[in-house]
N, C-alpha and C positions, 0 to 999 in steps of 0.2 A: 215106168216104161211107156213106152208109146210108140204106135205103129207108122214105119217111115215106107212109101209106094219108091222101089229099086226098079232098076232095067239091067238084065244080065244078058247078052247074046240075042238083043231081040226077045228075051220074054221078060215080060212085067209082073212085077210079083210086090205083094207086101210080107216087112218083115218087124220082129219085136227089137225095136234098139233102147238104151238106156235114154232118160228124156233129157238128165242132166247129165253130162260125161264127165269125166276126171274130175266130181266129187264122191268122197268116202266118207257118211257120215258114222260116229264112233263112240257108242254109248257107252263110258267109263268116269274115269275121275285124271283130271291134270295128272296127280302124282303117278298114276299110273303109266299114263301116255310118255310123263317125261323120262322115266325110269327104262321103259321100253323102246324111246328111242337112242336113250344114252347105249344101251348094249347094241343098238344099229350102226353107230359108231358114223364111218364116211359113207355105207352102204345106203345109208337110206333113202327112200324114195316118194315117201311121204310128207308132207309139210299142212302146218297150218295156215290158214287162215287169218289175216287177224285184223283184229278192231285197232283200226288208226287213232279214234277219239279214247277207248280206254287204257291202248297199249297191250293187249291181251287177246289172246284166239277165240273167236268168233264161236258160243255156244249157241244151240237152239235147245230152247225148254221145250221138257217133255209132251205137252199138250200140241204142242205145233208141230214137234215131227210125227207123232201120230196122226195129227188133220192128214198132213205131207202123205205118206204111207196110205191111208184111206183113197183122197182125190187121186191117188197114182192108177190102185189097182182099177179105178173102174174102166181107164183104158178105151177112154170116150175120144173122140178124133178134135174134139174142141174143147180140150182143156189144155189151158194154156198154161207157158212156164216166162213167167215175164223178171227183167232187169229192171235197175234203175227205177224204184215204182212208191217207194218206200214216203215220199215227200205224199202224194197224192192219196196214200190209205190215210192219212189222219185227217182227213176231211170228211173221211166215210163214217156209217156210221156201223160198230160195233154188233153181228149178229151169232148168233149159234143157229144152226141147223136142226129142225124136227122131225125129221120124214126123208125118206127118198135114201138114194144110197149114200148118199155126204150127210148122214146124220150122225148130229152130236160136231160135227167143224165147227170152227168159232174161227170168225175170221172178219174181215170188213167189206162190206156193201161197195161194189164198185163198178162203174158201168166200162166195160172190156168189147170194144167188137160189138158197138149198137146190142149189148145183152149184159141185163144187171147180173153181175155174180157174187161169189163169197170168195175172197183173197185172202188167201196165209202167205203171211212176210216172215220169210229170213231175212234181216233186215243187216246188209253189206254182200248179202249171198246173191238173193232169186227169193221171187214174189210166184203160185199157182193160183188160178185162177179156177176154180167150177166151172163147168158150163151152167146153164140158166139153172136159176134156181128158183122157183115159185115162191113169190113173196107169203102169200099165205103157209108157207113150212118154215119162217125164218122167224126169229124172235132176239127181240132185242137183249143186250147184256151190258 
């Protein structure tokens, strides 16, 4: 979630909008999902994702969508939710988080907006960004 500044009638106001929109992420197993949407039949409204290079829907490991879920709630005005980003993490280097409210993220060193941060890639989806992180709470992995 992340707070978007509205104008309604002349008054300004901030409100809670989703940061990513029309994604649903879905912790299950394939056979499940396929099952559930074979009885959706033509109704359904859902669709995957999917990986062009493996031919298959786009999963995130359990580690990265927890990061994901963590850097969401803190709900800080400068955590970013970036595209296209995936080529430029593997030059970063590989840290975990010690301290502060992103502790325990594992993610890559990236300078974002003149400020180094810790980046989790879903890597065909969307890349979040931390805001600054104190190199002294980061540790390499």
């Amino acid at each position: 979630m992340c707070r978007k500044k509205v104008e309604k009638d002349g008054n300004k106001s901030t409100i809670i909008v989703p940061a990513v929109s029309n994604l649903c992420f879905v912790h299950t197993t394939r056979a499940f999902l396929n099952e559930y949407f074979s009885t959706m039949g033509e109704n359904r409204s859902a669709h995957f994702i999917w990986d062009k290079a493996n031919k298959c829907p786009i999963t995130v490991p359990d580690k990265a969508m927890q990061d994901f879920m963590q850097i969401s709630k803190v709900m800080a005005d400068d955590i970013l939710y970036l595209k296209d980003i995936t080529e430029k993490l593997q030059a970063g280097q590989k840290v975990r988080v010690l301290d502060g409210p992103f502790k325990g993220v594992e993610g890559v060193v990236l300078r974002v907006k003149r400020s180094r941060r810790v980046v989790v890639d879903f890597p065909g989806l969307l890349a979040i960004a931390t805001t600054y992180v104190d190199p002294r709470d980061l540790e390499l992995i």
